[in-house]
N, C-alpha and C positions, 0 to 999 in steps of 0.2 A: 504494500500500500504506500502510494505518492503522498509524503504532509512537506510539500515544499511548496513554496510560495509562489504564486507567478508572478511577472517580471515586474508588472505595475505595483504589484507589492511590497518588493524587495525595492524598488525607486521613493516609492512613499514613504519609508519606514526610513530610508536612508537620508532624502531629505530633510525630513521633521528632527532625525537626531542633530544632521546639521544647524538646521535652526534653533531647535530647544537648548543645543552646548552651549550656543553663543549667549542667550538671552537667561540662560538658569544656571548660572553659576555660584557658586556658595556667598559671593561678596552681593550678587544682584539678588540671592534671595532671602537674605537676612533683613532687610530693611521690609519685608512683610511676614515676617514671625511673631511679629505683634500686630504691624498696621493692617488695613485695609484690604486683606489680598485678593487680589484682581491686576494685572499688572495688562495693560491696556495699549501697551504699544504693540506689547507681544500678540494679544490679541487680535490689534489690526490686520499684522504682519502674516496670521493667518488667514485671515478673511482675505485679505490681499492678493496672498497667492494658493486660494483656492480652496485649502483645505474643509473650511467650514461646510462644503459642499459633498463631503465624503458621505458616501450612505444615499445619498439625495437623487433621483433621476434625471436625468439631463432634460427634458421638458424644463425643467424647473430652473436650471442653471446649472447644477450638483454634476458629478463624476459617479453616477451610475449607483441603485442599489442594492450594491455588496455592502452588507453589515461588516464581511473580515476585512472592508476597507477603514468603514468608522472606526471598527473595534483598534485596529492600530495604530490609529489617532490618540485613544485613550489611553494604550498598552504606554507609549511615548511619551504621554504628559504625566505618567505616572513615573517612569522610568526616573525622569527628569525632572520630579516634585513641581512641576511648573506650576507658577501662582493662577491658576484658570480653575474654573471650576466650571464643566459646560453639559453636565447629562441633562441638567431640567429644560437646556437650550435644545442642543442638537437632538438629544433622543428622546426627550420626554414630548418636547413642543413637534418638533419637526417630523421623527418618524411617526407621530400617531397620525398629523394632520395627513401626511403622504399615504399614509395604509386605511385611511378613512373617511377623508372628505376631495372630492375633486373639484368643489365650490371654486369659481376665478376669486375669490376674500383671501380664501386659503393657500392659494397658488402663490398670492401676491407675498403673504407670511412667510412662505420658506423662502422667498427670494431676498427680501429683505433680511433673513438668518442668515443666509448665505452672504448676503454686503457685508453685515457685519452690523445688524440690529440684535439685541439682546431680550432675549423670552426667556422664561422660566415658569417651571411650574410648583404646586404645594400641592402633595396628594396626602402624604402620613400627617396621623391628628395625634394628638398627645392621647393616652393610656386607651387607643382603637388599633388593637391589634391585628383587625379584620380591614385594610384599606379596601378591599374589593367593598363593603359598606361601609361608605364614608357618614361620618356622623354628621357631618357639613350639611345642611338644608336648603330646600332653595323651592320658594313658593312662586307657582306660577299664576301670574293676572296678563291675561289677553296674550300679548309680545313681548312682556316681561318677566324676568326672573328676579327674585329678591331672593339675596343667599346670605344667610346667617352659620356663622361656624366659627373656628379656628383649625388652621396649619401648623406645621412647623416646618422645622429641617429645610426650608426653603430657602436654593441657590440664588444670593445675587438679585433676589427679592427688591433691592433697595436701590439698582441702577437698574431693573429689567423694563422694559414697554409694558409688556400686561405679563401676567400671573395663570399659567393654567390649573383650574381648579375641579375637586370631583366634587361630585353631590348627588345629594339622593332628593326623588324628588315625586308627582304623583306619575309622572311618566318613567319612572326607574331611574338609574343610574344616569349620570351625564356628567362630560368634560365640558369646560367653559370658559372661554379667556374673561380675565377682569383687569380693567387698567390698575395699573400700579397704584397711581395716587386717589384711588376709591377703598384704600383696604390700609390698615394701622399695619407696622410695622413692629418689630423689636428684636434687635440685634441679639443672636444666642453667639455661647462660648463654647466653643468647640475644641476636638480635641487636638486636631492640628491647625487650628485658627483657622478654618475654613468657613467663608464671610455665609451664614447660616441664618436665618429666617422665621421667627415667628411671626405670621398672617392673622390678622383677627379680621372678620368680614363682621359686619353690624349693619344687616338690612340693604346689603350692598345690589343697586336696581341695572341691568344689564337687559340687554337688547337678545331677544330669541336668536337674534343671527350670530351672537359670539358663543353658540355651542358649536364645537370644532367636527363633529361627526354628524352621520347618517341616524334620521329618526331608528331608535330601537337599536343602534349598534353602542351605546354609553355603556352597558358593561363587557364587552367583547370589546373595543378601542379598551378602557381603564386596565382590564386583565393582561392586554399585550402590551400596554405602558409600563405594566410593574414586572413584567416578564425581560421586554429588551432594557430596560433601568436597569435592570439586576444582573445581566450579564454584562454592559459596558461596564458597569462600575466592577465586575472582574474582571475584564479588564484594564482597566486601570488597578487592581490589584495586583496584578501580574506584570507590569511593568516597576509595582516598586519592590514585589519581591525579586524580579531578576537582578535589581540594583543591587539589594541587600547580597542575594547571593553572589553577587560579584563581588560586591565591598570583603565577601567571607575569604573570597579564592585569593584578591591580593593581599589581605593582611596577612595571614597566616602563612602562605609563603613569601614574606618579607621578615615576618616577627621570628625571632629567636629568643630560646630560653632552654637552659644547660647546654648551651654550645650546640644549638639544632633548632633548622627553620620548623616552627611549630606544626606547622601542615605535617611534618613526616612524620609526627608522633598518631598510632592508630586511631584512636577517641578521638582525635582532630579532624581526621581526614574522613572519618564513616562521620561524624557528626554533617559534613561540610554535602558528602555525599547524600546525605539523606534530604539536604536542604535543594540541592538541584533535583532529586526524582521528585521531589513534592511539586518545585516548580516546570517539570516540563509534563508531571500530570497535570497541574491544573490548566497549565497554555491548550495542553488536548481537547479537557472539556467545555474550555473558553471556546475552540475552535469550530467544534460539533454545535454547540450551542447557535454560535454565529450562523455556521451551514443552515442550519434546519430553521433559523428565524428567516431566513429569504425565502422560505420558501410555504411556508407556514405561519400564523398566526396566532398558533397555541402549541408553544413548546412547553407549558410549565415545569415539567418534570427535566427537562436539559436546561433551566434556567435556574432552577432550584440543587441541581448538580453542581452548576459552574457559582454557586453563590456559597456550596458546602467547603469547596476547594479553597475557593479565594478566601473564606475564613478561616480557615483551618492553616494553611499555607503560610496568610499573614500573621497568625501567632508562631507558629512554631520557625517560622524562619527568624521574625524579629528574635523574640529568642534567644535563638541558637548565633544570632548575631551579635547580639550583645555579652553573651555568655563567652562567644570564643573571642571579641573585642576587647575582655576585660573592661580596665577604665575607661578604654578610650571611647567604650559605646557613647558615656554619656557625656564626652564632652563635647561641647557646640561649638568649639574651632574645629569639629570634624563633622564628616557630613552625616554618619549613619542617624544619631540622634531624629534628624527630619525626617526621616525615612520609618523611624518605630512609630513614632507618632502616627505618621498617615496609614502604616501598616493597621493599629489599633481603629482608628476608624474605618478603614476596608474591611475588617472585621466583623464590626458589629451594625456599620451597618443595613438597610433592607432585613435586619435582623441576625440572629446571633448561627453558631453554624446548630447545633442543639435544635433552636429553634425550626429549621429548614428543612434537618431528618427528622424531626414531627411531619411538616408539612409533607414533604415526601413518602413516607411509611405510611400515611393518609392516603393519599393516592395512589401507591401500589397496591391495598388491600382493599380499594375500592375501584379497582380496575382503572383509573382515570388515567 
């Protein structure tokens, strides 16, 4: 069996690392370990030369939709801690409208993602462990919707155009954009300072035409939202555990101790190995995952796979990182530290891994 990339693959993934070295360097990314992170030239710089368009169909402007295109977009920005934070843009906003509405409103939306306008969405509510039923409301009078609720965890909330939102409502389920400056904000604290989102909607009145899909598809669109969410974000898990595993293979053969590079001692080298087989399983079910979302609409069970790995993967490699790092894991004149951190949150969240083989074990005993 062929897992090699084709050509336009291996050119995208090679360009982005060109660009992401130049712009994500430990001095350019210290100055948002506290502040504000979004780093906005970088961002251009994408939209600029193209990338934003990854996943997207060329009708639209985009380079075609291949998700193992997106996915390497993310694999990359991970790799490279880059101060971006773009799944509520590219894949929350943009693949649903593309696999759900062929409206010219909707056309015009991903074209402006593609320039380089900023969308985001807020699906998970604080103690609703069920997002497929969002506890969000949303009453409908004539052509309007009035939506009452709270979000969270929402990307970039605080520079995006509009917000897309779930809600339950007497017609079922529905996605909905709502402009930014119709809904409260409040900055959360996150664990690797990624610019995070609490949403309060208070009676918030919107126009029937900013629900983004087909009458009757709002929970079939929400279900493939939280499906491809969960595998780019392993992806982007997989690009910060390659990092780490790398940071593993040149320390230790650099580091000496009793007059021998530490790699040659046994426990060294199986600890180091066990952290590459984890990482080139999880890239596999990132990969299948990818595959079967082109072509399908309901992977759950390959999305709840690639979201076991990516959790699981980013503990036990942080880790094993910082363990065979000694001190230096945790000092911040080195780079690994940035790397545990984002690890931890690639962890936990869309949920913890525990929590995912529930979800999974549910579905294999009920045939789904």
């Amino acid at each position: 069996m062929d897992f090699s990339e084709q050509p336009h693959q291996t050119e995208i993934r090679d360009s982005l690392n060109k660009i992401l070295s130049e712009h994500c360097s430990q001095e350019c990314l210290k100055k948002y370990d506290s502040g504000f992170k979004h780093d906005e030239d970088l961002f251009s710089l994408l939209s600029g030369n193209g990338y934003l368009g990854l996943g997207i169909n060329e009708k639209y402007g985009g380079s075609g939709e291949d998700l193992y295109d997106l996915g390497i977009l993310f694999e990359r920005l991970g790799y490279h801690a880059a101060p971006l934070s773009l799944s509520g843009c590219l894949v929350d906003v943009a693949q649903t409208i593309q696999k759900f509405n062929s409206d010219s409103s909707c056309n015009k939306i991903l074209g402006s993602i593609i320039a380089g306008e900023i969308y985001t969405s807020a699906i998970l509510e604080p103690s609703n462990q069920d997002p497929e039923n969002p506890a969000t409301s949303a009453l409908i009078e004539g052509n309007e919707l009035i939506i009452s609720g709270t979000k969270y965890l929402s990307e970039l909330a605080s520079i995006a155009k509009n917000i897309l939102v779930s809600v339950n409502s007497d017609e079922g389920v529905l996605l909905v954009l709502v402009k930014s400056d119709q809904v409260k904000l409040t900055e959360l604290s996150s664990t690797a300072n990624s610019p995070l989102f609490k949403v309060d909607l208070e009676s918030v009145r919107v126009d029937r035409k900013s629900i983004i899909h087909e009458k009757g598809k709002g929970l079939e669109a929400l279900r493939y939202l939280l499906q491809i969410n969960m595998v780019m974000r392993s992806y982007f898990a997989l690009g910060v555990n390659e990092k780490m595993t790398s940071l593993i293979a040149s320390y230790t053969s650099e580091r000496e101790q009793f007059g021998r590079v530490i790699g040659t001692f046994q426990a060294v080298s199986h600890r180091a190995a066990n952290c590459f087989i984890d990482l080139e399983c999880h890239r596999l079910v990132n990969q299948q995952a990818s595959i079967k979302l082109n072509t399908s609409l309901d992977c759950e069970n390959d999305a709840l796979v690639s979201k076991i790995w990516a959790a699981n993967t980013s503990h036990r490699t942080s880790y094993s990182a910082q363990h065979l790092h000694g001190g230096m894991g945790v000092d911040k004149d080195y780079v690994l530290w940035r790397y545990c951190l984002l690890a931890k949150e690639c962890e936990l969240i869309n949920g913890s891994a525990s929590q995912n083989i529930d979800r999974l074990g549910i579905n294999i005993t009920t045939n789904q």
